[in-house]
C-alpha positions, 0 to 999 in steps of 0.5 A, a space after each residue: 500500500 502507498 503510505 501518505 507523501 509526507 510524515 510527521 513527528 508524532 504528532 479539532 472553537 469563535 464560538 464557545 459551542 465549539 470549544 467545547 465539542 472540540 475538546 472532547 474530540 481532540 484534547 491531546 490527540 497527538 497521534 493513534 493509540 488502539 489499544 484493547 481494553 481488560 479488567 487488568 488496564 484502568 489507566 490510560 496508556 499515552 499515545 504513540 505513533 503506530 497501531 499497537 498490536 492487539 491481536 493477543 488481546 481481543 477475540 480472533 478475528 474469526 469470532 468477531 461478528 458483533 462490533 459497536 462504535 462510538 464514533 462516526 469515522 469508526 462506524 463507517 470504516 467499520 461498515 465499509 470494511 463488513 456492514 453485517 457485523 455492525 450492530 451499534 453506532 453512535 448518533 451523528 448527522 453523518 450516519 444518519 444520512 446513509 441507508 446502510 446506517 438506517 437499522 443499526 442501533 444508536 448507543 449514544 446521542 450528541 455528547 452525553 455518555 454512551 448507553 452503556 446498557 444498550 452496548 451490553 444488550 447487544 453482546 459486542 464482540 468488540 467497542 470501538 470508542 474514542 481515547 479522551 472522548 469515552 474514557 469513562 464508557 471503555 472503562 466500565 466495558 473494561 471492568 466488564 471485560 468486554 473487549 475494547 478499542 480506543 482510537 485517535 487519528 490525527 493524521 493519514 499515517 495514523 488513518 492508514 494504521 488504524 484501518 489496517 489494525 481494524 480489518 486485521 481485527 475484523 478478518 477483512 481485506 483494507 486495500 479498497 479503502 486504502 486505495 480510496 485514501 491514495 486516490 484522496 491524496 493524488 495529483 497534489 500540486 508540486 508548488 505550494 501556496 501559503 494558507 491560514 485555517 481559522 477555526 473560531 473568532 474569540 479566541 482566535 484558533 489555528 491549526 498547527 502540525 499536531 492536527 489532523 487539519 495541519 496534517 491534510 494541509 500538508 499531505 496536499 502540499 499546502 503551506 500551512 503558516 502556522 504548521 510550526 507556530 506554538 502557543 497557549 490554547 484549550 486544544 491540542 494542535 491548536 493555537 491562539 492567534 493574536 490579530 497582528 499574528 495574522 496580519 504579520 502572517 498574511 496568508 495567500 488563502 484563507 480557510 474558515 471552518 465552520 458548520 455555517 457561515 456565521 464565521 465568516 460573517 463575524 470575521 469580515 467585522 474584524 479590523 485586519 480583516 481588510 488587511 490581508 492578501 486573501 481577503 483583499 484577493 477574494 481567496 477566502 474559502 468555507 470550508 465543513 468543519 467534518 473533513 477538515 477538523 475531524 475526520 468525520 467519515 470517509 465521504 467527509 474526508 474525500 469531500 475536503 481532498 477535492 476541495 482542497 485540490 480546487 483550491 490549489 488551482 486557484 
């Protein structure tokens, strides 16, 4: 298989809504961590660099046949690499939109703790859950030793062990979907152009390198200016942007993250709005917060790669 172009040392928020969902999802996510869960582990395990083996750990894959997800991105590799041993998944607006979701049992909704009754009912094999995000739910099945994966992606490197690790898991075969990641990632232009991502207003958030979002940037080689910033902020792989950072920085496009176009609109109020190269030159983009920030599901993700590829030509 063809490994992202590009790796990384090891190595998703305006509004406050957004803290707050971001944290959850991506405090300390510094790299992958699969790891499975027993009566004997109580303590989480810091992340490393590639997917732990946990094949003495968790049930053959042969007897693998009833699989819950906590998260969207695990729910829908999980579904693409074997649908019929699916049986929960948790509620989001991305697997609500597919019909291959539509019978599987929802186990959680929005931030709340999953229902770790419902997890039980259903007799799981095996729970794939999200390190930092459902601590406390991979804890408890942990006691119950039922067996447990705990994920974090924040790069392609990490995407590509983590599919790897469940189909070996699963007793499936990853190369289509390892295939869709290259064809992702393909025709990247050779001459790079200078880019700032803003993901909220007060404070204002960047992306660094230690992101997922800083990650895709530069597997598209895409300059990102604040790939090698470091500052104070609530999120790891984000940084706090002063309004003079940005002016010094003066980007050539402008990415602006959010789930609607409030933002933008919030930012085009700002005084250095008017300042910069790409405001100035209508180089400014939308982009979904699911893709860009966190990963979301395989659609979201190739949906950011082919914008990102628009935006390169301009």
């Amino acid at each position: 298989m063809t490994m992202p172009r590009k790796f990384f040392r090891t190595s998703h928020i305006g509004h406050r809504w957004l803290l707050v969902a971001l944290s959850g999802l991506l405090l300390g996510s510094s790299s992958l961590l699969v790891v499975a869960c027993r009566a004997t582990t109580s303590t989480p395990q810091p992340a490393t660099d590639t997917a732990t083996d946990i094949s003495s750990e968790t049930n053959a894959a042969d007897s693998i046949q009833r699989i819950v997800t906590l998260t969207s991105l695990s729910a829908d590799l999980v579904s693409q690499l074997d649908n019929n041993k699916l049986v929960g998944i948790p509620g989001s607006s991305l697997l609500e939109q597919e019909d291959r979701f539509a019978q599987k049992t929802v186990v959680s909704a929005g931030r709340t703790e999953p229902d770790l009754e419902k997890i039980i009912s259903l007799e799981p094999d095996l729970v794939i859950g999200s390190k930092g995000m459902q601590d406390k739910t991979l804890q408890k099945l942990n006691e119950l030793n039922i067996p447990a994966l705990a994920a974090e992606v924040n790069s392609w490197e990490n995407l590509y062990a983590f599919t790897t690790t469940l189909a070996q898991q699963m007793g499936a075969d990853p190369e289509s979907l390892l295939a869709r990641y290259n064809n992702c990632l393909a025709n990247a232009p050779e001459q790079p152009i200078s880019a700032l991502v803003l993901v909220s207003r007060q404070p204002l958030l960047a992306p660094n390198a230690n992101s997922w979002a800083g990650d895709f940037l530069a597997q598209m080689n895409i300059q990102n200016l604040a790939a090698d910033w470091q500052g104070n902020s609530p999120i790891a792989g984000y940084i706090t942007l002063s309004a003079e950072k940005v002016i010094e920085a003066d980007p050539n496009s402008l990415m602006i993250v959010s789930t609607d176009d409030s933002l933008l609109s919030q930012l085009e109020t700002e005084p250095f709005w008017s300042q910069l190269k790409a405001t100035q030159n209508g180089q400014v983009s939308n982009f979904d917060y699911f893709g860009l920030v966190n990963p979301g599901s395989l659609t979201s993700i190739e949906a950011t790669c082919k914008q990102l590829k628009q935006l390169t030509r301009l």
